[in-house]
C-alpha positions as CSV (number, residue, x, y, z in Angstrom):
1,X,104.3,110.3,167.6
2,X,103.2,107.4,165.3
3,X,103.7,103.7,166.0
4,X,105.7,101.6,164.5
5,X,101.9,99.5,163.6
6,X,100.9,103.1,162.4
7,X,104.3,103.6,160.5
8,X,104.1,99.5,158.4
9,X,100.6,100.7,157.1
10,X,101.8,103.8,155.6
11,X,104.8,101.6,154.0
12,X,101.9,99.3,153.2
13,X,99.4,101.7,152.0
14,X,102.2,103.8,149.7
15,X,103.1,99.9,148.3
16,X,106.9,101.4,150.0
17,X,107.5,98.0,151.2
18,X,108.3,95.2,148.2
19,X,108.2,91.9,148.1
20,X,110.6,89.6,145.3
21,X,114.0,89.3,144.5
22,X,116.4,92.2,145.3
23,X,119.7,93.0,145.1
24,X,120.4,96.1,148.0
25,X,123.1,98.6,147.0
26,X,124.9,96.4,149.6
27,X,125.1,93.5,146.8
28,X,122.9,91.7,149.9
29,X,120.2,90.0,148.4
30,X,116.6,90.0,149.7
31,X,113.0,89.4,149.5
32,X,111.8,92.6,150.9
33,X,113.0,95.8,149.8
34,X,111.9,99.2,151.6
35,X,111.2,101.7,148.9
36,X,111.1,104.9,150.8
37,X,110.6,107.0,147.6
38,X,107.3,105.5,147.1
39,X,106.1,106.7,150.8
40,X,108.2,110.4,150.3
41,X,105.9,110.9,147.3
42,X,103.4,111.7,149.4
43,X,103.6,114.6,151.5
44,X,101.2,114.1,154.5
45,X,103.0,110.7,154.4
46,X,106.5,112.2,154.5
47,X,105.9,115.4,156.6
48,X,103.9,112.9,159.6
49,X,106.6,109.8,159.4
50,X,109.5,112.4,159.3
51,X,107.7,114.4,162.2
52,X,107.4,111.4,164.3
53,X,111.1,110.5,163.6
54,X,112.2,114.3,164.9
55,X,110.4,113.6,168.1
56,X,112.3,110.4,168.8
57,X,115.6,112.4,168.1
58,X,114.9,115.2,170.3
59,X,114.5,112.8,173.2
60,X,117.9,111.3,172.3
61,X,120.1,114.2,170.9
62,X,120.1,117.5,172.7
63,X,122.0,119.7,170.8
64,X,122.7,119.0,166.9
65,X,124.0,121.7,164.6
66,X,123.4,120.2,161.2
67,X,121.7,117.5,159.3
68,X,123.7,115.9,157.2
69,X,122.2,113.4,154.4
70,X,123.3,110.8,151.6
71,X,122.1,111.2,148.2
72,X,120.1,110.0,147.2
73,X,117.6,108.3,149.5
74,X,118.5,110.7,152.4
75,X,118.2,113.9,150.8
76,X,113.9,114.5,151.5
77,X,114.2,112.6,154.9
78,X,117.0,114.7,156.0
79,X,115.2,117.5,154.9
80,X,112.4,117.3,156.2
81,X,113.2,116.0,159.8
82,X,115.9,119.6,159.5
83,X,112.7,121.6,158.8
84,X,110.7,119.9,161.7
85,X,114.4,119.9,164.0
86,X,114.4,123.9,162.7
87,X,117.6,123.1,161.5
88,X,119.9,123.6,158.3
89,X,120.5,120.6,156.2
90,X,123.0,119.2,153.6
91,X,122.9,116.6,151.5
92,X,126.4,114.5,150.5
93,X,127.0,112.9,146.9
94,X,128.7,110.7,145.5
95,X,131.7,112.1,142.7
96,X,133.4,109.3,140.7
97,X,132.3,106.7,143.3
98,X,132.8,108.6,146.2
99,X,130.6,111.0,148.7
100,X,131.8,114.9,148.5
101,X,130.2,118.0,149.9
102,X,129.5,120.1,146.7
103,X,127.0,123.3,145.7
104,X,128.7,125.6,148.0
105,X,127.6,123.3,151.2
106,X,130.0,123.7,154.5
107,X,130.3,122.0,157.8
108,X,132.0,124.1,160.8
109,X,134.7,122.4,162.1
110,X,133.3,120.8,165.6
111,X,129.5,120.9,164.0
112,X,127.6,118.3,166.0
113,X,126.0,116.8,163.3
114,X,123.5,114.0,162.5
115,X,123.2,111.5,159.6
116,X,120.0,111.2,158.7
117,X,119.0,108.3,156.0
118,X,115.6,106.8,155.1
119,X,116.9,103.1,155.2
120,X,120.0,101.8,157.4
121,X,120.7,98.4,156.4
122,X,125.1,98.0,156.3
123,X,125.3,100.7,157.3
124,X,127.8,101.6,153.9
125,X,126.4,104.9,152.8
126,X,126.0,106.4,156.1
127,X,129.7,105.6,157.1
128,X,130.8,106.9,153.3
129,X,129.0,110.1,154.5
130,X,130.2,110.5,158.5
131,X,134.2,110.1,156.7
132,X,133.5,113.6,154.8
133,X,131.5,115.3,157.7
134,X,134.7,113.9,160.1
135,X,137.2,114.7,157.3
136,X,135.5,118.6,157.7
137,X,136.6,118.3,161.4
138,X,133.0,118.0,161.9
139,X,131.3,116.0,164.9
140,X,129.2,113.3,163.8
141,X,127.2,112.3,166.8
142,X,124.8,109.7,165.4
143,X,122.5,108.6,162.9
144,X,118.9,108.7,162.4
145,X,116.6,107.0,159.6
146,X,113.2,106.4,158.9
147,X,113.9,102.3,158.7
148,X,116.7,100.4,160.6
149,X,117.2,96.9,158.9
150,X,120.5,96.5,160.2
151,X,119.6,93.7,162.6
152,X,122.1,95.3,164.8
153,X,124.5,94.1,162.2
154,X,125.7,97.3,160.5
155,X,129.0,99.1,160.7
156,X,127.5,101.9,162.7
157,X,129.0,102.0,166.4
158,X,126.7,104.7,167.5
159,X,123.3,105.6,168.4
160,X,120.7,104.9,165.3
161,X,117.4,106.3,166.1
162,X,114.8,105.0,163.5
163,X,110.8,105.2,163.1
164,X,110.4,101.5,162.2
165,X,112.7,98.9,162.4
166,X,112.4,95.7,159.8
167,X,113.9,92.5,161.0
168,X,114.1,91.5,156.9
169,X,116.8,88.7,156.7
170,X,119.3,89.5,153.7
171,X,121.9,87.2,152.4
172,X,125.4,86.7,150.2
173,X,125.2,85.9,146.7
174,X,126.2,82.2,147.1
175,X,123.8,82.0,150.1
176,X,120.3,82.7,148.7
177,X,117.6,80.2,149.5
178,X,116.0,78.1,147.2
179,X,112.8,80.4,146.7
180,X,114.4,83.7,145.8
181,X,116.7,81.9,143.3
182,X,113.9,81.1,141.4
183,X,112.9,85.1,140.9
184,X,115.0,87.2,138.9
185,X,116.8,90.0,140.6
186,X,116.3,93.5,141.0
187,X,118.9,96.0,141.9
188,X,116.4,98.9,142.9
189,X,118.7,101.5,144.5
190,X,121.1,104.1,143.4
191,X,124.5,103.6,144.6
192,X,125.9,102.4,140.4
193,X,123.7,105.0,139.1
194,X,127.0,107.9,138.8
């Protein structure tokens, strides 16, 4: 299982971990921004960081049916913790704004299933995509993601198991400090892309 040292210098050494002036699909503003697509570009990155992240689930969930993951950042993680979990995975999109279960993908009803994202920061998209999985008659019983940012501050009220956690402070538009107001503002993620 990697460290959590071992897991910042692959963020550091794929440039996944940004420094400037960003808007998260939140509309929290920041100075660091985690770019997972920059370290799942790389596929001894993604297969050992994604390893090490089914390890710590197994020791925390015992039985899960299903992966289920957000597009678009959660679609490679949750596939590829699924393929080191030996399990079948799904992906959620969003439709008009909203997160649906399309191309033919199912969830039993009573499926213990798992979120799995590459960054949890509110907490937003994986809650968007535990309403369809529960709106199936599905069983979500917790989230996993490769980074938890959420400072413990995220709407999530159960077990997040992550491979790194990022204490990055992130703050409302008519709270951001001096230094980051000077930098324009990127909105790198894909929430306004549909």
């Amino acid at each position: 299982m990697l460290t959590e040292k071992q897991t910042k210098k692959i963020f550091l050494d794929t440039k996944a971990l940004l420094q400037g002036h960003f808007i998260l699909s939140s509309g929290l503003h920041s100075e660091y921004y985690l770019q997972c697509a920059k370290l799942l570009m790389h596929p001894k990155y993604s297969e050992s960081v994604c390893k090490s992240l089914s390890k710590k689930i197994r020791k925390v969930f015992k039985k899960i049916d299903l992966i289920v993951a957000p597009a678009m950042g959660g679609i490679i993680v949750g596939y590829e913790v699924a393929r080191h979990l030996k399990l079948p995975s799904v992906f959620t999109e969003r439709v008009s704004g909203e997160f649906q279960l399309r191309r033919g993908f199912e969830i039993k009803p009573g499926a213990k299933v798992l979120i799995v994202e590459d960054v949890i920061t509110t907490g937003k998209s994986s809650m968007e995509c535990a309403q369809v999985v529960k709106k199936l008659k599905g069983n979500v019983i917790g989230f996993a993601c490769i980074v938890d940012r959420s400072n413990k501050q995220s709407s999530i009220n159960l077990e997040i198991v992550s491979q790194i956690t990022f204490d990055i402070p992130v703050f409302k538009a008519n709270e951001i400090p001096s230094k980051l107001k000077s930098i324009p503002a990127i909105k790198p993620g894909s929430r306004n892309l549909i």
